[in-house]
C-alpha positions as a LaTeX table, in Angstrom:
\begin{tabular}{lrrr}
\hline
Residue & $x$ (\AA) & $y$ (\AA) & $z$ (\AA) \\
\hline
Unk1 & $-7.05$ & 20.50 & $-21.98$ \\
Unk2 & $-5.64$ & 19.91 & $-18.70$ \\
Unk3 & $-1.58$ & 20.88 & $-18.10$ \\
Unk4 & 1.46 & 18.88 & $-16.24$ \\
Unk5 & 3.10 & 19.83 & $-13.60$ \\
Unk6 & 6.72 & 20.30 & $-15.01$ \\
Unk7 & 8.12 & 16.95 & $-12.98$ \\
Unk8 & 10.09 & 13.96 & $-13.68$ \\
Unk9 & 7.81 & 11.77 & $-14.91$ \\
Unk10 & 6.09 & 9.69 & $-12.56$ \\
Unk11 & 6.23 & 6.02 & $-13.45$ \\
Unk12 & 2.85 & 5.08 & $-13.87$ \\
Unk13 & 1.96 & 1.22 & $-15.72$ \\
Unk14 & $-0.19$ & 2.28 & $-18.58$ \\
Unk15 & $-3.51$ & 0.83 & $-19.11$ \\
Unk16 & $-4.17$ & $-2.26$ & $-21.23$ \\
Unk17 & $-0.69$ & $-3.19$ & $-21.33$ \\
Unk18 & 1.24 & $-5.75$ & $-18.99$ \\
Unk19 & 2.00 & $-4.05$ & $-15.78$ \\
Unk20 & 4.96 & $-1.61$ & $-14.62$ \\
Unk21 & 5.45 & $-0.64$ & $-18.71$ \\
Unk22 & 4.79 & 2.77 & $-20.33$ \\
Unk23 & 3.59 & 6.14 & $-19.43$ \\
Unk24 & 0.59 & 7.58 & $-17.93$ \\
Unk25 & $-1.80$ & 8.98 & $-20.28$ \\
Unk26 & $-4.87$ & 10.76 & $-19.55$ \\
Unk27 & $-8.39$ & 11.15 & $-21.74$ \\
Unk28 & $-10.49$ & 14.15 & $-22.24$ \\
Unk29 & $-13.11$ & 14.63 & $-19.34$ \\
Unk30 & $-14.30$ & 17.58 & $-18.49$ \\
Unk31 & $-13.71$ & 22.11 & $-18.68$ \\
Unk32 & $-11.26$ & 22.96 & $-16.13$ \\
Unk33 & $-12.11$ & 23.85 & $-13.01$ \\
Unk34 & $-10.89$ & 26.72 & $-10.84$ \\
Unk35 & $-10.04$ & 28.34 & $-8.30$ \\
Unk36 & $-9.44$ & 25.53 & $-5.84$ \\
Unk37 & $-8.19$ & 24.62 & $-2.17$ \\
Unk38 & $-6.26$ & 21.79 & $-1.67$ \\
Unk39 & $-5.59$ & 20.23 & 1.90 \\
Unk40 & $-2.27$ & 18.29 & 2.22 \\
Unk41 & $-3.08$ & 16.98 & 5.71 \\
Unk42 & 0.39 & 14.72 & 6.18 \\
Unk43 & 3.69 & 16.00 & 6.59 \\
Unk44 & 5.19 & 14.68 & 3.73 \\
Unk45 & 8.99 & 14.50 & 2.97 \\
Unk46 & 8.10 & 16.22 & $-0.34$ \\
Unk47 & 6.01 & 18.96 & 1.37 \\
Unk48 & 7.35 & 22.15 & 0.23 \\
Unk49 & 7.88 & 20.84 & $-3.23$ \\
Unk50 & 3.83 & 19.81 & $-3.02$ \\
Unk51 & 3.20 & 22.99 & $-2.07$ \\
Unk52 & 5.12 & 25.01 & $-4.93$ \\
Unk53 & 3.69 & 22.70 & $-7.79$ \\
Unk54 & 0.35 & 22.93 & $-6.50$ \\
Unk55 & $-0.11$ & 26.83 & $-6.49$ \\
Unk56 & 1.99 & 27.16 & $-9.62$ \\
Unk57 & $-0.98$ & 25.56 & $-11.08$ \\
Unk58 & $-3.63$ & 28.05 & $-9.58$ \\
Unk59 & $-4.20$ & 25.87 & $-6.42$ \\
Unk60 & $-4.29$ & 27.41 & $-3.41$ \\
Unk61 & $-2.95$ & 24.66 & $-0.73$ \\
Unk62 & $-2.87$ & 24.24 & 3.04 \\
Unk63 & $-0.81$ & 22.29 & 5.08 \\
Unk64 & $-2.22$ & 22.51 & 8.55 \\
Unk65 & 0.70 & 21.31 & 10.70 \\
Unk66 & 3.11 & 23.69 & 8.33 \\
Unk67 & 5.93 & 22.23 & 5.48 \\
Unk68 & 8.63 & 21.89 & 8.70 \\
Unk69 & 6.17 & 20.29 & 10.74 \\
Unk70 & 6.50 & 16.69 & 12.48 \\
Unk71 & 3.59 & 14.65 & 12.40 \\
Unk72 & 3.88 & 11.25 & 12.78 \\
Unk73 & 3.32 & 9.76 & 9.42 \\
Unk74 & 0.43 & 7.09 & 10.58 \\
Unk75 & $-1.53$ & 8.65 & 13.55 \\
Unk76 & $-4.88$ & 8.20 & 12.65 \\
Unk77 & $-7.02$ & 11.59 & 12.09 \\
Unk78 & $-10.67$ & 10.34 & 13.96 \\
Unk79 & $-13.64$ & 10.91 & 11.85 \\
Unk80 & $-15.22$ & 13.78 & 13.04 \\
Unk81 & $-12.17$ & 15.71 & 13.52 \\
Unk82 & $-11.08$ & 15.13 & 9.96 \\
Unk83 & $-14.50$ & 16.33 & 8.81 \\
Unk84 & $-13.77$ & 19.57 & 10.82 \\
Unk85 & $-10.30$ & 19.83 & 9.35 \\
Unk86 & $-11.44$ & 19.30 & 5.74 \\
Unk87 & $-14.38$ & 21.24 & 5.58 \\
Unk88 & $-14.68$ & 23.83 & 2.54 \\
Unk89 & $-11.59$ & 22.13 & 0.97 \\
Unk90 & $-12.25$ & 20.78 & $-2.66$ \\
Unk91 & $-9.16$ & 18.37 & $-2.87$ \\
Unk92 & $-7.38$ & 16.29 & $-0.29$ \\
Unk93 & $-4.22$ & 15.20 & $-0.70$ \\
Unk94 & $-2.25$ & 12.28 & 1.79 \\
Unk95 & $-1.42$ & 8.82 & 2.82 \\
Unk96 & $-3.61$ & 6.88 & 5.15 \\
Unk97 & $-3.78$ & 9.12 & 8.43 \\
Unk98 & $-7.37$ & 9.91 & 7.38 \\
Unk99 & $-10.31$ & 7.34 & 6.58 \\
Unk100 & $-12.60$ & 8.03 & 3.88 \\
Unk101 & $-15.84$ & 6.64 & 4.40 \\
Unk102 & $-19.83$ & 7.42 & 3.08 \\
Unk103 & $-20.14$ & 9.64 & 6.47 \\
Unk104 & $-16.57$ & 11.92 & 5.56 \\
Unk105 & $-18.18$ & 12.16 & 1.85 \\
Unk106 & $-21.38$ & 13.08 & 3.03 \\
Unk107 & $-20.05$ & 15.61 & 5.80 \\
Unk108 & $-17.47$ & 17.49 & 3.41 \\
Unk109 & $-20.03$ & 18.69 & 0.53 \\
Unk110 & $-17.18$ & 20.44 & $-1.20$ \\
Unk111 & $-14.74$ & 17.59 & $-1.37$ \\
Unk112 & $-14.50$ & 16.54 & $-4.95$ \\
Unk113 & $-11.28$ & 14.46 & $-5.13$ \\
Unk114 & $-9.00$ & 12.73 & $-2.83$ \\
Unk115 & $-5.35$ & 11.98 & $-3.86$ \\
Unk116 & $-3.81$ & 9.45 & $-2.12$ \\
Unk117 & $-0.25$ & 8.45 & $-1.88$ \\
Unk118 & 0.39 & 4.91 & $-2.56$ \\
Unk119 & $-0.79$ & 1.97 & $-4.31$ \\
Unk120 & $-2.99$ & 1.05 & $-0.84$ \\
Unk121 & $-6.41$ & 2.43 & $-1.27$ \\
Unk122 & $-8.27$ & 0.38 & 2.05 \\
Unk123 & $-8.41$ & 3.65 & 3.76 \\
Unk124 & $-11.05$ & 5.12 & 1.14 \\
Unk125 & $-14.83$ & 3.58 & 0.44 \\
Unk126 & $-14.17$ & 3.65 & $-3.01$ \\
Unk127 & $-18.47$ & 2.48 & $-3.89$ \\
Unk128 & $-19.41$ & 5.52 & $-1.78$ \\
Unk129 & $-17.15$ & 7.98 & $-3.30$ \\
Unk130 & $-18.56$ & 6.86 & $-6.86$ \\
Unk131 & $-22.19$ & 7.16 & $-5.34$ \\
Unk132 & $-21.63$ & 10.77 & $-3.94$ \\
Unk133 & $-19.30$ & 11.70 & $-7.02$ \\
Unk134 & $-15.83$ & 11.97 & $-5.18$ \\
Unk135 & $-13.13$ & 11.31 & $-7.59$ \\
Unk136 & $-10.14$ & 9.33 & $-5.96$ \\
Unk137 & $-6.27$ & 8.46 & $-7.20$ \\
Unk138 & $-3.60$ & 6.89 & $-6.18$ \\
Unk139 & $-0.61$ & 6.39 & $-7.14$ \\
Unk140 & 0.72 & 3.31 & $-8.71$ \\
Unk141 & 4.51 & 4.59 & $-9.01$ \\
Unk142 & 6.78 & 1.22 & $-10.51$ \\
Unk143 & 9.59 & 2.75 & $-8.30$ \\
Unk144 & 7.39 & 1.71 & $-4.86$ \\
Unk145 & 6.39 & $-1.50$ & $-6.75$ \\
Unk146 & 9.73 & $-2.01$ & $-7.00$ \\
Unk147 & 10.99 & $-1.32$ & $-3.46$ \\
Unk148 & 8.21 & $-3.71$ & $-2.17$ \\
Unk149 & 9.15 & $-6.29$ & $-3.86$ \\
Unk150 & 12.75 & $-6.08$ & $-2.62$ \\
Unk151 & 11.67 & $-5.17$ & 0.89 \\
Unk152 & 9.03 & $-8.30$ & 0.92 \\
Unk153 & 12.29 & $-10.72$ & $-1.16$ \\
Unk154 & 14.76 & $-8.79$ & 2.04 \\
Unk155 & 12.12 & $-9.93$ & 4.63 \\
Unk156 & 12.30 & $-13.33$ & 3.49 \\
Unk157 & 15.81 & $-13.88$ & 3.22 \\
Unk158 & 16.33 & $-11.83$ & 6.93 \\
Unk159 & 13.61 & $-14.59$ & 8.20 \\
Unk160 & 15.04 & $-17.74$ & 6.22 \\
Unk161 & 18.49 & $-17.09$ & 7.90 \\
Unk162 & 17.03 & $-16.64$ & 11.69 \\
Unk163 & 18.02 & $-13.10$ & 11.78 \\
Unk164 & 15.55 & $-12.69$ & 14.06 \\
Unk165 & 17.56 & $-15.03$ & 16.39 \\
Unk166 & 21.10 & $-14.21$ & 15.38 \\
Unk167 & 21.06 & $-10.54$ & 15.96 \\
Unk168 & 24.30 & $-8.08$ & 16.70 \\
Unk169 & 22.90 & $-7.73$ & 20.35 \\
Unk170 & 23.00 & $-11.24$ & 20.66 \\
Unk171 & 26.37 & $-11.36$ & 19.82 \\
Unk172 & 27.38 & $-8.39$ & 22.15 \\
Unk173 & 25.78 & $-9.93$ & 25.19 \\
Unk174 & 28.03 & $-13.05$ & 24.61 \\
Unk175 & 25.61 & $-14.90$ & 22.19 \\
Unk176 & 27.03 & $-17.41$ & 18.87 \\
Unk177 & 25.23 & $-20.60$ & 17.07 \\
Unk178 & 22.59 & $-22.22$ & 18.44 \\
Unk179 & 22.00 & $-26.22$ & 16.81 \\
Unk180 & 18.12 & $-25.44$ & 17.57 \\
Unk181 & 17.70 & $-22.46$ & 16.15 \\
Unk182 & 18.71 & $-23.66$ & 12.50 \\
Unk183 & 18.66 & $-21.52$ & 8.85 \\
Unk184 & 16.83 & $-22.41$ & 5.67 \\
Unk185 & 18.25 & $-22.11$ & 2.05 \\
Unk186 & 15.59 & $-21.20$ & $-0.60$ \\
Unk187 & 16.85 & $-23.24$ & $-3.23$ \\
Unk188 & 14.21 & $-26.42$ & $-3.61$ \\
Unk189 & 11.85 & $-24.80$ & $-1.69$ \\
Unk190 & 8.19 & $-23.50$ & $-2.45$ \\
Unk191 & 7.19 & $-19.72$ & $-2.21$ \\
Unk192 & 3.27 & $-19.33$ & $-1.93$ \\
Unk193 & 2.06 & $-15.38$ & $-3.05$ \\
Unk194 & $-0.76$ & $-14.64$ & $-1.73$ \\
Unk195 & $-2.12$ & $-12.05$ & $-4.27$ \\
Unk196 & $-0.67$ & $-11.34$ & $-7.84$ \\
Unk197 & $-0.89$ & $-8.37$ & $-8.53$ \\
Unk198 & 1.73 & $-6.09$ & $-9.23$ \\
Unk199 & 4.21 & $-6.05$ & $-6.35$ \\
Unk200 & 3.49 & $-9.83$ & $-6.45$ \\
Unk201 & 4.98 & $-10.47$ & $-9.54$ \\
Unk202 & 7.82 & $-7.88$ & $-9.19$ \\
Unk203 & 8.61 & $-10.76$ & $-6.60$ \\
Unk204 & 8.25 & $-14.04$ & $-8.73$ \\
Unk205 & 10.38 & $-12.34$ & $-11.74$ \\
Unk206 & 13.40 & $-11.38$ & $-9.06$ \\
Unk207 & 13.26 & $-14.90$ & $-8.07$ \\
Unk208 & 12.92 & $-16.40$ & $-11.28$ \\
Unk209 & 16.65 & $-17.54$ & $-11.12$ \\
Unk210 & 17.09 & $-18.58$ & $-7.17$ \\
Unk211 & 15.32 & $-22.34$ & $-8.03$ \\
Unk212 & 12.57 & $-21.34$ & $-5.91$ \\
Unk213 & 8.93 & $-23.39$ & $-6.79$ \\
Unk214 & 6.87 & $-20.27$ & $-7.20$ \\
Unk215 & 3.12 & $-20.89$ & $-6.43$ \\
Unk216 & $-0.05$ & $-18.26$ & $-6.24$ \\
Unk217 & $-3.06$ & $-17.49$ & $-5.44$ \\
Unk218 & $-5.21$ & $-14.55$ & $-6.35$ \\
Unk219 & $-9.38$ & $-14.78$ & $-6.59$ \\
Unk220 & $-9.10$ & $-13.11$ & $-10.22$ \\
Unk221 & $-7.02$ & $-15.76$ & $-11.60$ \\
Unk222 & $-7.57$ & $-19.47$ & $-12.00$ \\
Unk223 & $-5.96$ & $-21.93$ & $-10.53$ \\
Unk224 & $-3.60$ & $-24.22$ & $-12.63$ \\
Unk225 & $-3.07$ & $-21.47$ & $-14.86$ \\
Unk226 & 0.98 & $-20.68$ & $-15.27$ \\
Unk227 & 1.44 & $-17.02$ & $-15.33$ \\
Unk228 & 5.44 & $-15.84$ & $-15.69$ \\
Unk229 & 6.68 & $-19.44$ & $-14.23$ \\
Unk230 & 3.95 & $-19.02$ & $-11.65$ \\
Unk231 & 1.69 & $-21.89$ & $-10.77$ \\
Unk232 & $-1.55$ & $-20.46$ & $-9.96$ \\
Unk233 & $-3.31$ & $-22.86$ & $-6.97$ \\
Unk234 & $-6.86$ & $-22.54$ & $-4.74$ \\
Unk235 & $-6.02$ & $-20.69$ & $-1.31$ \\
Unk236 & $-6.36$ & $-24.10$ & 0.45 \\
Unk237 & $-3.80$ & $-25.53$ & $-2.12$ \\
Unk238 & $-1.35$ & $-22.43$ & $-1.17$ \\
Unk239 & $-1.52$ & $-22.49$ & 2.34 \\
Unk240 & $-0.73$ & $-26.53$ & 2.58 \\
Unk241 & 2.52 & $-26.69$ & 0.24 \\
Unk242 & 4.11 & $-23.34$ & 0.96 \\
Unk243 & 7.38 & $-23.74$ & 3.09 \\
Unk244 & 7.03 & $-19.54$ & 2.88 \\
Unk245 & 3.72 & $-17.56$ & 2.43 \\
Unk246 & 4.39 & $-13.91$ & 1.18 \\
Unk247 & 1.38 & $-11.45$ & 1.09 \\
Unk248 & 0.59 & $-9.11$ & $-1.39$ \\
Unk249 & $-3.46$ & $-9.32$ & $-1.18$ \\
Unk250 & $-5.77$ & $-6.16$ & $-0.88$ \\
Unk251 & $-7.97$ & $-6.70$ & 2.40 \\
Unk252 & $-11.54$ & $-8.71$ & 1.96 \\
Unk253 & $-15.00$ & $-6.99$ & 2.37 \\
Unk254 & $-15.53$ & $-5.83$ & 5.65 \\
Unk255 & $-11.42$ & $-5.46$ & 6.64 \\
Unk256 & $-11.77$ & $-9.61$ & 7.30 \\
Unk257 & $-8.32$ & $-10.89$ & 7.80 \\
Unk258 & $-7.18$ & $-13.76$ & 4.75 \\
Unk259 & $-5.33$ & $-14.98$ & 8.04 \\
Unk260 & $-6.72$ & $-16.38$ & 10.95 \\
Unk261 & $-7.36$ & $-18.65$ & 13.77 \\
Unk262 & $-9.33$ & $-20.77$ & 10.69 \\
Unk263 & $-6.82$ & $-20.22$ & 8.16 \\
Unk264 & $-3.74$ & $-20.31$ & 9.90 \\
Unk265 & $-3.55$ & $-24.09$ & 10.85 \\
Unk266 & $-3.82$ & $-24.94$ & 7.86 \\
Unk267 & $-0.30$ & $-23.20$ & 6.84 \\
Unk268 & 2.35 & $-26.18$ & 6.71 \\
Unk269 & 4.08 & $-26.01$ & 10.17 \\
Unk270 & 7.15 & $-24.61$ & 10.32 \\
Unk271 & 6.13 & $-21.49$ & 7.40 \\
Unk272 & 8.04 & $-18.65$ & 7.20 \\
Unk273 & 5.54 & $-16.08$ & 6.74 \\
Unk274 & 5.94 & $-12.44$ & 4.84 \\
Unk275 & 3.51 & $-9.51$ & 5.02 \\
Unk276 & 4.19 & $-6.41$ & 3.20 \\
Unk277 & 1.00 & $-5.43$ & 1.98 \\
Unk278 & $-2.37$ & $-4.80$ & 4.58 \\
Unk279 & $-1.78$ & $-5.35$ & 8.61 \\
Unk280 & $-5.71$ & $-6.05$ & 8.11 \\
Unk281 & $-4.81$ & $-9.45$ & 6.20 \\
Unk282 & $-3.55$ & $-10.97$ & 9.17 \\
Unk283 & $-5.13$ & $-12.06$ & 12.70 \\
Unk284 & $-2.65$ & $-10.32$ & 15.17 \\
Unk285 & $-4.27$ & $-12.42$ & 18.41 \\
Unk286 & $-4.03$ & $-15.77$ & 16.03 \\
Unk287 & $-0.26$ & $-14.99$ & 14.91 \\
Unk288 & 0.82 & $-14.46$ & 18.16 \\
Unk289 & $-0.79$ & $-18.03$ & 18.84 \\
Unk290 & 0.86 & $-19.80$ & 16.22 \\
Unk291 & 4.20 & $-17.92$ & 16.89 \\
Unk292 & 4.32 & $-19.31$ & 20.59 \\
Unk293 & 3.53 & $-22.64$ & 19.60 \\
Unk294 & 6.22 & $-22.73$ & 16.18 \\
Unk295 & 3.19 & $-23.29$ & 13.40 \\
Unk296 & 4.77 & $-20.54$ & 12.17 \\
Unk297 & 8.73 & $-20.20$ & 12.38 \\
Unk298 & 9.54 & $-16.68$ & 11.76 \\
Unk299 & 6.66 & $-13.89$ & 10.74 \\
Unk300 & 8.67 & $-11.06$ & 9.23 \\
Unk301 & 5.94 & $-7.76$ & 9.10 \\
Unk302 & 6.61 & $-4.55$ & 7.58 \\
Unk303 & 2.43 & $-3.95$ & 8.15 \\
Unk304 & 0.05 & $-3.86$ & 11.26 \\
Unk305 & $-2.99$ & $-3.17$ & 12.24 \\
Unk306 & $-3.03$ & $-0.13$ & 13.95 \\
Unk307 & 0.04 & 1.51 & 12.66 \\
Unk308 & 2.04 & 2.18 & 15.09 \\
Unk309 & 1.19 & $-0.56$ & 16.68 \\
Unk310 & $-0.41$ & $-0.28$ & 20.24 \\
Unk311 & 1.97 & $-0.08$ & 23.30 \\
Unk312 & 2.42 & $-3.24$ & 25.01 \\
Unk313 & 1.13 & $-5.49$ & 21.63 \\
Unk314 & 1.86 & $-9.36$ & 22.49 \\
Unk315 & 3.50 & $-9.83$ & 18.98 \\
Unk316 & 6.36 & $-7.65$ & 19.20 \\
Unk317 & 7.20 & $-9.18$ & 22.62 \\
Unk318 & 8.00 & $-12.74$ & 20.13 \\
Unk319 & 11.52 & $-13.60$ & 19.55 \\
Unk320 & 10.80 & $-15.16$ & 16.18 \\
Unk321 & 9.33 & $-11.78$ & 14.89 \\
Unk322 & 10.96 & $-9.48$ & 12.90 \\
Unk323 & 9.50 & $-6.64$ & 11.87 \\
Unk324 & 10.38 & $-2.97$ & 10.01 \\
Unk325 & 7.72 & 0.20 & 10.51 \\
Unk326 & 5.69 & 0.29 & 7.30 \\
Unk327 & 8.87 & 1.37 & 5.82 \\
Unk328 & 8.58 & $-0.64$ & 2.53 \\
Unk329 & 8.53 & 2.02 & 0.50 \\
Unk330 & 10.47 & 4.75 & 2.49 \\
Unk331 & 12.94 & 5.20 & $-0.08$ \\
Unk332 & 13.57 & 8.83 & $-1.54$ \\
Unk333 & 13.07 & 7.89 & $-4.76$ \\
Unk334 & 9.92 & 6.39 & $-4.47$ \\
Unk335 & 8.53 & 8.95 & $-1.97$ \\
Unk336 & 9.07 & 11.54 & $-4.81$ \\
Unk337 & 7.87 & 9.41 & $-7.71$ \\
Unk338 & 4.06 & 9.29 & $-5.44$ \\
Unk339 & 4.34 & 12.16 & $-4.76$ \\
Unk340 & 4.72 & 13.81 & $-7.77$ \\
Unk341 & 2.40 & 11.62 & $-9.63$ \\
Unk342 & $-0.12$ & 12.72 & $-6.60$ \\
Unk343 & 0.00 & 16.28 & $-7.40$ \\
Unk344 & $-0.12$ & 15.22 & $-11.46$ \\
Unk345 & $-3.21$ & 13.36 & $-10.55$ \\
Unk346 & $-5.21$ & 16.46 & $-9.39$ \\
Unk347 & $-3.53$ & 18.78 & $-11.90$ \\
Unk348 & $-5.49$ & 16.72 & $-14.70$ \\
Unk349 & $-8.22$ & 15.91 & $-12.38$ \\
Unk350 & $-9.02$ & 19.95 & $-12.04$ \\
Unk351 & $-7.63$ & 20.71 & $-15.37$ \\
Unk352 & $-10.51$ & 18.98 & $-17.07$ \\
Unk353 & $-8.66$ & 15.13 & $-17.76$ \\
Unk354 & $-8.92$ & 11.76 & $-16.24$ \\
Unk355 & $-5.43$ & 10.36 & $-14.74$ \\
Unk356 & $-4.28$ & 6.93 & $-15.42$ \\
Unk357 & $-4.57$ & 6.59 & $-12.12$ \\
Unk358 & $-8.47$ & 7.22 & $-11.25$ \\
Unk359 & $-9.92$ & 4.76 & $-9.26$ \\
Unk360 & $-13.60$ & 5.74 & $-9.23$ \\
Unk361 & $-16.17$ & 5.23 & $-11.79$ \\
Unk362 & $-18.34$ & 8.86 & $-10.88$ \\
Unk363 & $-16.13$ & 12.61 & $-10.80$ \\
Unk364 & $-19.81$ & 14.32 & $-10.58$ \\
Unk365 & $-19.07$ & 16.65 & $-8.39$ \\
Unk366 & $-16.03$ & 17.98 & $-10.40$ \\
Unk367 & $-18.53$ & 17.53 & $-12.99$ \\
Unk368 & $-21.01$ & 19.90 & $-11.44$ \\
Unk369 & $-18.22$ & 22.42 & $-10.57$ \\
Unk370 & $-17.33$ & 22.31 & $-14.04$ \\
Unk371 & $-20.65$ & 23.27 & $-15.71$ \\
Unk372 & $-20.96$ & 26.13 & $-13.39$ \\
Unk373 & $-17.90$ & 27.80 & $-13.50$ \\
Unk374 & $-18.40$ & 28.11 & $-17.60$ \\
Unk375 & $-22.27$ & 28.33 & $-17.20$ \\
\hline
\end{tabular}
């Protein structure tokens, strides 16, 4: 049997029960295995803590850049030099600085789990990590669902009420009401969620009592089903009778946006549009478009695609964006919660258990290390 590391409990939504309820619980898989090196290849504001939970289970860790480091949280690692980094580690352990695809599998031989922060997993080919027997987590903590949701329901209120336009440096440089630039209340109107998954209906049940008409769309659901006062409705459907569009989608094969110079015109002029989940889900070049021409009022982004976006990017010169640094979930509390449940994930993952949390359907290569460390 596999052992805990002695944590507050992360809070994990148990499986075959409605989401964001229970514990985690894990399942007999395997003999331990050990000894093994982790790499924890973000600074991370739980670094030192990582660090001391991870080798007081027999791990032995590295942290390249050091616990004190600064490393900016989303600068990309390239391929090849995260294969260099990596090599002759058997765990990983991070956010999304690092892409996982068939060629990092392939290249890191030893690599027989990746633990990744967040509920986000776009940054990992999770078919080719089942093929070459990777095993991957992440971490579905209900705190982060929770601070989302608010961040996506504080985006839409900020947006709603023209804070984009009626800012405090406005006001300093001599700025007050302007008739053109009106607000919106969100009683009476309609709220289109793209995606319902989790986060997505953390939303619908805070706005359960604000009279807003709640309407979804998510591929695994069909439409004119009702699903916690939700009206479930075909994308088309959605993007017509929305006066706001909130996303909480995972990306489409091939990192596709769900919005673009196609989709977008068909949004009901004048949307309000939300985007907390994927900066992938969204046509940068076609928002910008629609921005300039006031298809879309306000576009309030807490994602992009790159992260940080690239100096001099045409959207963030638009007065009717707002828009917060991937900071959705930058909230102490949740930051722990992933984090701990991280480390939990490859304490059970080495110790011979499957986590709640596993996303891929192969662990062969833990399964191999297994049989010949008690061959």
């Amino acid at each position: 049997m596999g052992c805990r590391v002695t944590l507050p409990e992360p809070s994990v939504p148990r499986a075959g029960t409605p989401a964001l309820e229970g514990d985690p619980i894990s399942a007999n898989l395997r003999a331990p295995v050990r000894p093994s090196r982790v790499l924890v290849y973000e600074k991370l504001r739980q670094g030192t803590f990582i660090v001391d939970a991870l080798e007081a289970q027999g791990f032995d860790v590295e942290l390249p850049y050091g616990p004190h480091a600064t490393l900016l949280r989303h600068a990309r690692f390239s391929e090849e030099s995260f294969i260099e980094l990596a090599q002759g580690f058997d765990a990983v352990l991070g956010i999304s600085s690092a892409r996982f695809t068939r060629r990092v599998f392939e290249r890191l031989p030893d690599l027989k789990a990746v633990s990744k922060i967040g509920i986000g997993h776009d940054v990992v080919d999770l078919d080719a990590a089942s093929d070459l027997g990777v095993a991957v987590t992440n971490t579905p903590s209900r705190v982060e669902i929770d601070c989302v949701a608010e961040h996506a329901i504080a985006l839409l209120l900020a947006a709603a009420k023209r804070m984009d336009f009626y800012t405090t440096s406005r006001m300093q440089s001599g700025g007050w009401l302007d008739p053109s630039v009106p607000a919106q209340a969100l009683r009476g109107r309609v709220l289109g969620l793209i995606g319902f998954g989790r986060i997505a209906r953390a939303v619908a049940r805070r706005l359960a009592g604000w009279e807003v008409e709640l309407i979804a769309h998510d591929i695994s659901v069909t439409p004119g089903e009702i699903h916690q006062g939700v009206r479930m409705v075909s994308f088309d459907e959605l993007l017509a009778q929305s006066d706001f569009v909130s996303l909480h989608s995972s990306t489409q094969a091939g990192g596709k946006p769900i919005l673009d110079a196609n989709t977008i015109p068909k949004l009901k002029p004048g949307v309000i549009l939300v985007n907390t989940a994927r900066g992938l889900l969204i046509d940068q070049g076609a928002l910008n478009t629609a921005l300039t021409s006031g298809h879309v009022a306000v576009a309030a982004l807490d994602v992009f695609e790159p992260e940080p976006p690239i100096l001099g990017e045409p959207l963030l010169d638009r007065m009717n964006l707002l828009a917060t640094p991937h900071s959705a979930s930058t909230v102490a509390e949740a930051e722990h919660d992933m984090e701990a449940l991280a480390v939990s994930n490859l304490v059970e993952l080495f110790g011979g258990l499957a986590p709640e949390a596993l996303l891929t359907s192969n662990s062969g290569r833990l399964d191999a290390a297994s049989d010949v460390s008690h061959s």
